[in-house]
N, C-alpha and C positions, 0 to 999 in steps of 0.2 A: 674584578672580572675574572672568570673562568679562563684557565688555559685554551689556547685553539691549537689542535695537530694543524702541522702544514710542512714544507717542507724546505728543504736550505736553498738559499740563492747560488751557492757556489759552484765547489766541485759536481764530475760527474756519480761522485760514490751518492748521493741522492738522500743526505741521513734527516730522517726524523726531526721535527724540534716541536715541542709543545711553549707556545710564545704569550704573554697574558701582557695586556694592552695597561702600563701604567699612568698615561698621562696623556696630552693631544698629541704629543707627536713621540712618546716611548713606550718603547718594548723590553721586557725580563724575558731572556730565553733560556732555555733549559732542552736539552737532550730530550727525544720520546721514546722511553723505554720500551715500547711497544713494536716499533718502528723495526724493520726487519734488516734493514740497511746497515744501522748501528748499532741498538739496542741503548740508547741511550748518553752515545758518546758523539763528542763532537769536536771538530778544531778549534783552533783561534779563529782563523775568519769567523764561522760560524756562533761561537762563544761568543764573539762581540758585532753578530749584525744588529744588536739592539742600539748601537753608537751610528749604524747608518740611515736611518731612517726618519733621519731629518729631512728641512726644507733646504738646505744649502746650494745653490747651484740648481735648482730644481726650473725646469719647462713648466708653465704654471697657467698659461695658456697660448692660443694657438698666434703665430705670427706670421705675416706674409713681410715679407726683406724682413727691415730691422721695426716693421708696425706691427700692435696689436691689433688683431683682428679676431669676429666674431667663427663660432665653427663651421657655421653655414657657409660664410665668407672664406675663410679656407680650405672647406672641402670643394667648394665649388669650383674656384679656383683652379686646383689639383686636379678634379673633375678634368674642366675644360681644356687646360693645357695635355691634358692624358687623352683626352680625343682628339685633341689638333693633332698631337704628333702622332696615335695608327693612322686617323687618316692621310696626315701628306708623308709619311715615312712606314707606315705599315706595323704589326704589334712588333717584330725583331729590333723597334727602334725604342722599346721601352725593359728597361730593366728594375727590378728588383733585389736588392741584398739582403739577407735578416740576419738573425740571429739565434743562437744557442741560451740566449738568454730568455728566449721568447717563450708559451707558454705551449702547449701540442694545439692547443685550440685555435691560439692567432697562427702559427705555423699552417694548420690546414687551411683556414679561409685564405690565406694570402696567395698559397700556394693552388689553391682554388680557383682564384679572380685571377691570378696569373695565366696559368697551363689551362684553365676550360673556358676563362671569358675571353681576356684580353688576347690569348692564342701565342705567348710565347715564350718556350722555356729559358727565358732568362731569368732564373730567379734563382739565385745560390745563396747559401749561407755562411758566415764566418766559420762553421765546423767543416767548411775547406779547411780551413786553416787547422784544425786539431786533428782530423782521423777521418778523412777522404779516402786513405791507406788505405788503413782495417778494413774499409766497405768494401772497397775495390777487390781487396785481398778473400775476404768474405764471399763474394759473389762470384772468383772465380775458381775458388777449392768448394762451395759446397750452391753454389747457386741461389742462395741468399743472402743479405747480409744479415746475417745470425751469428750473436755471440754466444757461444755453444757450453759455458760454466756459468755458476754462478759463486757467489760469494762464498758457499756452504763449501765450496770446494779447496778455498783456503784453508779450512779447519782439517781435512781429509787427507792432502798432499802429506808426502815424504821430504821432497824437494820442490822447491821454488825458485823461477830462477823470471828475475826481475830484468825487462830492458830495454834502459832507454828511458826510465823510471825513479825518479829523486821522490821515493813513496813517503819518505817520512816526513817530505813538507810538503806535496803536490795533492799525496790523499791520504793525510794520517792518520782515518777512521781505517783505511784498509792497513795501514800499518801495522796500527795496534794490534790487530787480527791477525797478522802475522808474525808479529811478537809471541801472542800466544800461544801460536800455534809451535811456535819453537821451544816455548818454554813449556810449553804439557805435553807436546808429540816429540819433541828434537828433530823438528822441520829442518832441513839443511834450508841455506840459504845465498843463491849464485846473484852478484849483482854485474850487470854486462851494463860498462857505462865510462866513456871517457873519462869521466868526471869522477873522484873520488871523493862522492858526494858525503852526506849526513848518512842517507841510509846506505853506502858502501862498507861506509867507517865498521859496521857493527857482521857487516857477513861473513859466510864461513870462504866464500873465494868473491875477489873482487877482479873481474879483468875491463881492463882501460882499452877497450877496442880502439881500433882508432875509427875516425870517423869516417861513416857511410861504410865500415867493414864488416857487417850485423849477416847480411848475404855471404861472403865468405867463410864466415864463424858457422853460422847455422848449419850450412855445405856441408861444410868439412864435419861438424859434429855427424850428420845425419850417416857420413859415409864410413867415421870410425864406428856406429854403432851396427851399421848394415855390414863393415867387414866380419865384426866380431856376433852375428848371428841374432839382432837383436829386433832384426825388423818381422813387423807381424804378417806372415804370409797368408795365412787367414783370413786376417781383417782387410788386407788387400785384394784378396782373388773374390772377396764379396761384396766388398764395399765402394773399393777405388778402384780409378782408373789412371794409370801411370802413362804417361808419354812416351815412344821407342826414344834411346838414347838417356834415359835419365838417370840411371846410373852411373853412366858412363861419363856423366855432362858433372858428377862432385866427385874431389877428391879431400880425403883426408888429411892430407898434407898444407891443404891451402886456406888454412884458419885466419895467419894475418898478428897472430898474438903470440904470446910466451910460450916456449912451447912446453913447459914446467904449468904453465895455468893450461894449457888445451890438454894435456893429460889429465889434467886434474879435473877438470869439468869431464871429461868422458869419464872417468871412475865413477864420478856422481851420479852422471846420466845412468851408467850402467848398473848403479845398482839400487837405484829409486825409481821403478817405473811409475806409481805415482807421482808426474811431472805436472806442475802449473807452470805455466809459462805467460807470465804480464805483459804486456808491451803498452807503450803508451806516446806522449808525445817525441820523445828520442828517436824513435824507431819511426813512427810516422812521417814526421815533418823533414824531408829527406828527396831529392831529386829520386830513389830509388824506395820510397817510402812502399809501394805496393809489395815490391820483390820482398821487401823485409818482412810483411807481413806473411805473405805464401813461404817462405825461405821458414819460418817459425812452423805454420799451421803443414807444410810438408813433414817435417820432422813429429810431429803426433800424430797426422793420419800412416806415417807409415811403420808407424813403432805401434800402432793401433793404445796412443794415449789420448783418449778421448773417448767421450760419451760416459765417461765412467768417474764418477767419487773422486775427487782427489788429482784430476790430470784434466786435459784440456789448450788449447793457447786460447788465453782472455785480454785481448783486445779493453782496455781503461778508460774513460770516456773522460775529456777535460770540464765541460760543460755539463750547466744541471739540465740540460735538456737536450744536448747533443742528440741522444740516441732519437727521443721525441720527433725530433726535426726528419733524422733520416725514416721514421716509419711514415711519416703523413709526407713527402716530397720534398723536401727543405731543399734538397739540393738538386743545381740542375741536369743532374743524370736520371732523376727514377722520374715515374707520374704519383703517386702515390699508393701508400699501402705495400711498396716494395712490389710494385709495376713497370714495368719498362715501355718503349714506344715500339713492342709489334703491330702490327695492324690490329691483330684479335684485341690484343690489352688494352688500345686507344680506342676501339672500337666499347668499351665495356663501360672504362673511365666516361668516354663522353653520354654513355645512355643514361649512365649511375645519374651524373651532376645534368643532366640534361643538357649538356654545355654545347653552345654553339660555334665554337674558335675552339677546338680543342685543337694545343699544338703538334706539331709534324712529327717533330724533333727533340734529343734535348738539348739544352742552349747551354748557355756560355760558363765555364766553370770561373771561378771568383776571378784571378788574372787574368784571363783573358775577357770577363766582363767588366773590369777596371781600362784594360787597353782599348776596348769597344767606346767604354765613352769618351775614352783623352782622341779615339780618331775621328769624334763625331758620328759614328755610326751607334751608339743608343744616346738619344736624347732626352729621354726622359726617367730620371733614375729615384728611386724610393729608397731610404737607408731605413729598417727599423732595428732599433735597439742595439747598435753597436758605431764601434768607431773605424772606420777604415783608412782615416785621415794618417792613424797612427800607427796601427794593429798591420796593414797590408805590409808585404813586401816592397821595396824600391816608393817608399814611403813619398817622397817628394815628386813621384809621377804621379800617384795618385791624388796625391792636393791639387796637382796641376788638371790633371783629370776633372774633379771634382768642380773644379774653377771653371772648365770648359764648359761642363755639362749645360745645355742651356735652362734645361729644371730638374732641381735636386728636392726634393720633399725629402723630409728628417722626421721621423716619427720617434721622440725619446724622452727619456725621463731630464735629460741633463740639458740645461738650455744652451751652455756656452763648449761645449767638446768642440774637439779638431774638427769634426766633419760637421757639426750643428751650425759651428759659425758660416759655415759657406752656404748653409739653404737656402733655397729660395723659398720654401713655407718651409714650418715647423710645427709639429703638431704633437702636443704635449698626451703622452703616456703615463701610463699607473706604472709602478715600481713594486717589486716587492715588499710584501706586508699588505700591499694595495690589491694586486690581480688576485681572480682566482679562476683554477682550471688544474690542470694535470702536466708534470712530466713523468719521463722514464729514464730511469739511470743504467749505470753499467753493466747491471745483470737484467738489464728488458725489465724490471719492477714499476710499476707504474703507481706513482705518490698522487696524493693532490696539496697542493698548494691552495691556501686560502686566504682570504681578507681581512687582517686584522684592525686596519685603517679606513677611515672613507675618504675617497679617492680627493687630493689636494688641488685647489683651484676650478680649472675645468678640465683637469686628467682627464681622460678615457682609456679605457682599455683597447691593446691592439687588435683584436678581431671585431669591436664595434665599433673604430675607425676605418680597417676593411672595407667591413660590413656597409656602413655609414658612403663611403666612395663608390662599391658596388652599386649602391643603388641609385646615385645618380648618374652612372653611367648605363643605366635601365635594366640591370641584373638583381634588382632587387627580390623579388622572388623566390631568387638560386640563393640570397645570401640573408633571409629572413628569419634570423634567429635574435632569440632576446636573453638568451645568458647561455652560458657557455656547455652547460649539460647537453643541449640540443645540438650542439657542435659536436661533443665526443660522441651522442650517441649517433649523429651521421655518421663520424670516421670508424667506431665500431662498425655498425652494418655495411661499410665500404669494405671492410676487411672480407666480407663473402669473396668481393672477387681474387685477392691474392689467397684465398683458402683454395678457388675454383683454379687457377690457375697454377695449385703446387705449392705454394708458399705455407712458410710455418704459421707465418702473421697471421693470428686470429682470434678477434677480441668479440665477435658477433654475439656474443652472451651479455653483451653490456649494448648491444642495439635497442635495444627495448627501454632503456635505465627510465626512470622518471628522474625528476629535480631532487627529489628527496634524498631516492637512491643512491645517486650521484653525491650530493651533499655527505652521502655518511659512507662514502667507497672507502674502505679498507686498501691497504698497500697490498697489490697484488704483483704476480711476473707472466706475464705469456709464455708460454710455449716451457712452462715447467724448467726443473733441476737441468736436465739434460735435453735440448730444444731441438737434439739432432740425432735422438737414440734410436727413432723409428726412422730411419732413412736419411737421406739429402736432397735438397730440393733442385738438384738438377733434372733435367728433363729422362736421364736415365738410373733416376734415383741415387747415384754414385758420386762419391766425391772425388775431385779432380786434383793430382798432385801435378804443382807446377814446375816447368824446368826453370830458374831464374838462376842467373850471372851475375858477380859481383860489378858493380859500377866500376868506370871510369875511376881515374884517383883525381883530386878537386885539383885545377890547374894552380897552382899558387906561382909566386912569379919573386925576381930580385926588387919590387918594387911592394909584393904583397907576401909576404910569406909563412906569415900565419894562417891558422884556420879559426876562423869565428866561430863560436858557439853561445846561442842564445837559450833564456826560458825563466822561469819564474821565481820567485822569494817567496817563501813561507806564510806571511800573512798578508802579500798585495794579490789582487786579484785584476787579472787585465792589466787595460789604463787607468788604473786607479780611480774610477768617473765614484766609485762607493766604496771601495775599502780604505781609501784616502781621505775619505771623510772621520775617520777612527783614531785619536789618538794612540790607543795600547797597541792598533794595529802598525799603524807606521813607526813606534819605536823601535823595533827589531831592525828593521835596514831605512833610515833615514835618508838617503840618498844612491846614486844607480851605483855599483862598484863593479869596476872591470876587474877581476879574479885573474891572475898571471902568474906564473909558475918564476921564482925567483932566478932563477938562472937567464930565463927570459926578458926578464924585467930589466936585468943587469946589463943585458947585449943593446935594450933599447931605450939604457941610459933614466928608467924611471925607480922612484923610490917609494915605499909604502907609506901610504897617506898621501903622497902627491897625487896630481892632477894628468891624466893623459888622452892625448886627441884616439881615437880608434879609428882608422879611414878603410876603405872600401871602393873598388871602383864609380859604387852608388851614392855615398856620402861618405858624412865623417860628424861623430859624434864626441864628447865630453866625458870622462868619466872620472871619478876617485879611485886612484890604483889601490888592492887590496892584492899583497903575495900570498900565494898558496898554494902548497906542494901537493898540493889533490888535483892540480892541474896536470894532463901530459904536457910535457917540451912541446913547442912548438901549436899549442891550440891557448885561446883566451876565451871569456866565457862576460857576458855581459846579460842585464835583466832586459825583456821587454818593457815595465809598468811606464815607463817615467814617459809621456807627454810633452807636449809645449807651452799647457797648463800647468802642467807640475815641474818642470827642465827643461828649457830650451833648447839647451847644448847636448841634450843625451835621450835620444829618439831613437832606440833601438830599430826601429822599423825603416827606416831611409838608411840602413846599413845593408841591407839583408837584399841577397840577389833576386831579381823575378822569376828562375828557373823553377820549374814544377816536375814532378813528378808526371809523366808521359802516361801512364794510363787513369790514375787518381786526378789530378790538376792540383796533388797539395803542391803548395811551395815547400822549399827546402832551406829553412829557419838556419838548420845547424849546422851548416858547414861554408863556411863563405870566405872567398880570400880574403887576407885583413893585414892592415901593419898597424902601428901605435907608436908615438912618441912624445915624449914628457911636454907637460903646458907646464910654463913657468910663467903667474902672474906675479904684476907689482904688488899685489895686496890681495888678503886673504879678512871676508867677514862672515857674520851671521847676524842674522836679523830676528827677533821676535817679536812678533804685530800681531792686532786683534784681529785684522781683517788680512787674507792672503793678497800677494801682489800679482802682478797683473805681468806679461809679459813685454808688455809696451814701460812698463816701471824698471824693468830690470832691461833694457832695450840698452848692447853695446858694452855687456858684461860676456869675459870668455866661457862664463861659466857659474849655472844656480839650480839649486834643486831646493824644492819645499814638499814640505812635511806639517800633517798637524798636532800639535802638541792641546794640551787642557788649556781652552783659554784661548786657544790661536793659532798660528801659523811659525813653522821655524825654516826659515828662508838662509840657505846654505852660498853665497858669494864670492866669486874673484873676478877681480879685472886688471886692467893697467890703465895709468893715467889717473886722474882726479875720478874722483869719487862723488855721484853726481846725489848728494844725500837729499834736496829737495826730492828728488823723485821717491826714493827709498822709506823716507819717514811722516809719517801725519803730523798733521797740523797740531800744534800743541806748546805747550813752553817744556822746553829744551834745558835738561844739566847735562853738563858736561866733563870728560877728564879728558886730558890728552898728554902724550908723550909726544912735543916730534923729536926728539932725537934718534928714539927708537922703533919711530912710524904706528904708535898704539892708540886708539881714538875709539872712547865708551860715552855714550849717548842715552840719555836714559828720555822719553818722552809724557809727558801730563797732559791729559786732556780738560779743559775749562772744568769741568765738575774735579778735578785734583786726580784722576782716575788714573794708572797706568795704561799708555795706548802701545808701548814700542821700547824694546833695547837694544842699541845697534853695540856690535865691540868687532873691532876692525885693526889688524896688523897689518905693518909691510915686513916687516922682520924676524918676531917672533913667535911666539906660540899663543894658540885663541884660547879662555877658557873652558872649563866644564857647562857644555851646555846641557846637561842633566839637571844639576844643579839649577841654574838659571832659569831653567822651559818652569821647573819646581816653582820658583819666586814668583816668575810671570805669572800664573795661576795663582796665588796666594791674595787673598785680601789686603796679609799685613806684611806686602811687600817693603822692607825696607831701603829706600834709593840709595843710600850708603852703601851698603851691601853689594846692591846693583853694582853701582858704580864703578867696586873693589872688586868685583866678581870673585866673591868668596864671604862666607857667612863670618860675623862676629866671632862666634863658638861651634868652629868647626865640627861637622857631626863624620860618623865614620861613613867610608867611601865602600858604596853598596859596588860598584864595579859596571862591566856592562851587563845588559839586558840579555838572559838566556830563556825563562819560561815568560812567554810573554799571558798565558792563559791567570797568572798569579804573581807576574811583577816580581819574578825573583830572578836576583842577579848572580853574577859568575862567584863574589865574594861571598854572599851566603852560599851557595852550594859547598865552598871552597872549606867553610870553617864548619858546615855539616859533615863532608868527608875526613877532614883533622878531627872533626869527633868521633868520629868511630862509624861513620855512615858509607859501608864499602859496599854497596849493591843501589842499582839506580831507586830500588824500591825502597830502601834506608833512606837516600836522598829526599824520596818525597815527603816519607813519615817525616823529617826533620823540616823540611820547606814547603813541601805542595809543589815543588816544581816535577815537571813531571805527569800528573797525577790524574791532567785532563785527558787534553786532544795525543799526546804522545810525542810529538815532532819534536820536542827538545829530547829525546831523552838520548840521543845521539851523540848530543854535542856533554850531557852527564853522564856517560858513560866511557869517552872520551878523557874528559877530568877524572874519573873517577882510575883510569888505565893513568896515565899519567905522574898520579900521586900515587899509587902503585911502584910507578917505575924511577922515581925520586925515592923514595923508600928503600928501595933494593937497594940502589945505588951509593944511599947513604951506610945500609948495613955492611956493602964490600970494599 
């Protein structure tokens, strides 16, 4: 079968893939050269969404409690309960949540039937949670939210200065671009980021702000560059408008950091006025996430770096459809089209949709539409396409929440998620590979995604489930569309009224589209290269520089004294609900690892590779201690992905405070009181099984995380006490080896057909083996039990090491013995391995080894 362009589930970088249907349920992917986003290139996630696109875990039809039920039967259902509750509690008593995973097309109908039928702006999206900031920030410097670069402007820049940004594994299509752009222009490169991450490691200044100090940094940069003559008075006396006292209101002095690094970043600044400036989830997800973004986009309207090639601040979108969401009204501050709630704009919106309830107001931002249903005040709540069970802030109020709610409707692809399990219907969604419609990525580009698949079981697509409930609630009419072209080209011709009203938004050129049209839409960007060279869409054309103050410092206490820092791994995506369906993908980090700075580690008695609790006023989670002097003193850093599906004991999200950001409603992910201290179990195991366990299996264990391997699941283990292996192993005849003297117990299991179902190897004492090796056997037909049992091969083969490129399965020991060969350039590295060669995100960590063996070298010469 022919290739189909469409576009990636992931990140917000939005890249190309030409994908060709191999089997009923596989896909071969390949980069789309074409594709303007990447030209070709792609991550790991991305490289292996062909491993997600199974059935596993899949919603396959619709259920009411824990019955299957027909659609009619569940929409009606849904239906009826959504009109008991306007009528005896009014629309404010019905909510809404979506998602960035959604398509622009389901985003505007829901957001449709929300704000113009039902009449109430409760409807927010999980891109609260990513870049609430930016908007906020966005719409109070220029009156829109308009991301004002685009991608081209990577290649352009002199200096880049990344932050808040771990680029080399969060977006490392934009990486590699900026790799380039160093190695053919000598891009300097400032990476502002606690963390001394993968892409710190390789820049030309790394400063380790401390946390929530992004406002004091920017300040003070803006007022060493204004002492020394560098602000544009020009581009001010025409463009912007300064507030009295804002000068007055930064000082130079009050950076917060090195004062050898804040010298050295103003040098930069000062003599690169082509500046890009990233910012992304770091910078966002912040009690003070708005300020951080005006504190940035201040500093280039008043150096007048902007609208121009090469400079700009660009705002990074996490989600592949984030941007998507906030143009059609995802979230509950705009109406859509990048409209607010004046009288004239509400008056416009409701003539547009003809809509009879169009709402007052906007309603409830994500936390405080979580705290609305735990107080009974919204009763009827809709999740589509995400997880908030896990994902939210103060995670264990929102289960409690959820549990209250007296109807929760779940529309998703995944039948059994954190928040799935609690529905009361459930209404089974198309998934990637399956939908088709359009997003927009982080420079406003608009892809289309298309259907490689026919939609599994009784799927549907989320805007003709909508759609589908619209019309039994008698809005059928308003929401009579039969594929999705006629969707966008409503939300085009909507866009007249943010044209009419000022805004840059405007896509009315694609109102007219036919099916066809649409069908063969090229990747296009609204609003051009520079989306703000003809003015600002404020009411007086001018852009507005804001005064903004450094935060509070985060209260920490003799019972919490660390600061938490939370965010992502390299190739998990979210809660794992599809990148955890990917073996290559879960090799790279197996399990959640709390990253602590050894010195730290030491004051709280834990050791590398141990176990430690991480507590919080809001909970307390699990983790594998990993030391790492890329940590500052005094901060620890832990992943979101891991679940109660996938770890019980290590739920990032029931750590993390509910405080938000006071003008945006993001929460404030990265910075949280915290203390740690070492878990010491009786015994330590791991498990490989054909089918994943259940958390009711591992029920009474201090501590598990799973992972899938070829072939199955590898299920990570400690407790104390007896070891409850009935629960842990399938049914099957059972070999065995055991040590007790030295507490070692290997279990190998056969299934009636002779088949390998299970290998448990379980210490209390000493060391577990190579489960690389072993996950290898499990997969193998000509597994031998001997071997198993020995855990270690007859005729040992040589020890590949750990996993570094995960796009080519090449390990630390190959790279190692390609560099002893003469391979001293990361681009020698790949010609010898491939590692390298794809997505880019390793090439940090070989460049790394590659310094390294370098400085062993020297060292042996003196």
């Amino acid at each position: 079968m022919a290739a189909i362009r469409t576009t990636c589930a992931y990140c917000g970088v939005g890249c190309g893939i030409k994908a060709a249907v191999t089997g009923p349920r596989s896909v071969a992917i390949k980069g789309d050269v074409d594709h303007p986003a990447n030209f070709g290139r792609l991550c790991s996630k991305g490289t292996h969404l062909g491993e997600t696109v199974g059935l596993e875990g899949r919603l396959l039809h619709p259920m009411i409690g824990q019955q299957r039920a027909s659609w009619d039967d569940a929409l009606d259902e849904a239906a009826l309960r959504l009109r008991q509750t306007i009528a005896e509690h009014g629309p404010d008593a019905v909510g809404f949540y979506v998602s960035g995973q959604l398509l622009t097309e389901d985003y505007y109908v829901v957001n449709k039937l929300a704000k113009g039928f039902v009449g109430t702006g409760n409807i927010d999206t999980n891109s609260r949670l990513c870049m609430a900031s930016a908007v906020a920030a966005h719409i109070r410097a220029f009156g829109e939210d308009v991301v004002p670069c685009s991608y081209d402007d990577i290649d352009h820049a002199d200096l880049i200065v990344l932050v808040g940004s771990n680029t080399a594994w969060c977006h490392p299509i934009i990486w590699q671009r900026i790799e380039k752009a160093r190695e053919e222009r000598g891009t300097k490169l400032v990476v502002i980021d606690p963390r001394r991450t993968e892409t710190a490691e390789g820049a030309d200044l790394h400063i380790a702000v401390p946390p929530d100090g992004d406002v004091a940094l920017f300040n003070a940069l803006l007022a060493a560059l204004h002492d020394r003559g560098l602000v544009d008075g020009e581009f001010l006396q025409s463009s912007c408008d300064v507030p009295d006292g804002f000068w007055n209101g930064i000082d130079a002095a009050q950076h917060g950091i090195d004062a050898v690094d804040f010298a050295q970043l103003v040098e930069m600044a000062c003599a690169h006025p082509r500046m890009l400036t990233m910012f992304s989830q770091g910078a966002n997800q912040s009690v003070s996430g708005t300020d951080k973004g005006n504190a940035i986009i201040n500093l280039h309207l008043a150096t007048g770096r902007i609208n121009a090639p090469g400079a700009g601040p660009f705002s990074i979108t996490g989600q592949p459809n984030a941007m998507g969401g906030r143009e059609v009204g995802g979230l509950s501050s705009t109406l859509a089209c990048h409209l607010g709630f004046s009288a004239e704009e509400r008056a416009d919106v409701a003539t547009f949709w003809n809509a009879p309830n169009i709402c007052g107001k906007p309603g409830l931002k994500a936390v405080d539409l979580f705290r609305a249903v735990h107080s009974g005040q919204i009763k009827f709540l809709w999740v589509m396409a995400t997880n908030p069970a896990v994902s939210m802030p103060d995670a264990a109020f929102v289960r409690e929440a959820l549990r209250r709610c007296p109807t929760l409707v779940v529309s998703d692809i995944i039948a059994g998620s954190d928040t799935a399990r609690m529905a009361d219907i459930r209404l089974p969604a198309l998934g990637w590979g399956e939908k088709d419609g359009t997003v927009t990525n982080s420079e406003r580009r608009i892809s289309r995604q298309r259907a490689l698949l026919p939609a599994p079981g009784e799927a549907r697509a989320d805007w003709q489930i909508v759609c589908d409930l619209a019309a039994r609630l008698g809005h059928g009419a308003a929401f009579d569309f039969s594929e999705p072209s006629q969707i966008f080209a409503e939300y085009a011709a909507m866009t007249a009224l943010a044209r009419d009203h000022g805004k840059v938004l405007d896509l009315t050129g694609w109102a007219d589209c036919t099916s066809a049209q649409y069908q063969e839409m090229e990747p296009f960007q609204w609003g051009g290269r520079q989306p703000l060279a003809g003015g600002f869409p404020h009411e007086s054309g001018r852009a507005q520089l804001v005064a903004v103050q450094t935060p509070a410092a985060l209260a920490t206490s003799q019972a919490y004294p660390l600061q938490l820092n939370t965010g992502r791994y390299r190739d998990q995506w979210h809660t794992m609900t599809r990148t955890g369906l990917s073996p290559r993908l879960a090799s790279h980090r197996r399990e959640p690892l709390l990253e602590v700075h050894p010195a730290d580690a030491g004051d709280h008695g834990l050791g590398d590779g141990g176990l430690a609790k991480v507590s919080t006023p809001f909970g307390e989670a699990v983790y594998r201690v990993c030391l790492s002097d890329g940590q500052r003193r005094g901060d620890i850093y832990v992943p979101m992905h891991w679940s109660r599906q996938t770890g019980a004991h290590s739920g990032t999200g029931g750590l993390v405070h509910p405080l938000f950001d006071p003008i945006s409603g993001q929460p404030g992910f990265k910075n949280v009181a915290a203390t740690m201290a070492p878990v010491e179990p009786d015994w330590r195991a791991f498990l490989l099984s054909r089918l994943p366990l259940t958390a009711d299996m591992l029920a009474g264990t201090l501590y598990w995380a799973q992972s899938a391997v070829d072939g199955g699941w590898l299920t990570e283990i400690a407790g104390d006490g007896a070891v409850a292996l009935d629960n842990l192993l399938p049914q099957g005849d059972r070999s065995e080896v055991a040590d007790r003297a030295r507490g070692m117990q290997r279990i190998i299991v056969h299934g009636a057909d002779g088949d390998l179902e299970a290998a448990f190897f379980l210490t209390r004492s000493g060391a577990l083996p190579d489960r690389d090796w072993i996950a290898q056997q499990f997969s193998s037909p000509g597994a031998e039990m001997v071997e198993l049992l020995a855990a270690r091969p007859s005729t040992p083969a040589p020890d590949r090491g750990k996993l570094v490129c995960v796009c080519h399965d090449v390990r630390d020991q190959e790279i190692g013995a390609a560099i002893e060969g003469g391979a001293d350039t990361i681009k020698g590295v790949g010609a010898c391995t491939r590692a390298g060669t794809n997505c880019g995100s390793c090439r940090p960590i070989i460049a790394r080894m590659i310094e390294d063996a370098r400085a062993l070298t020297a060292q042996a010469v003196k």
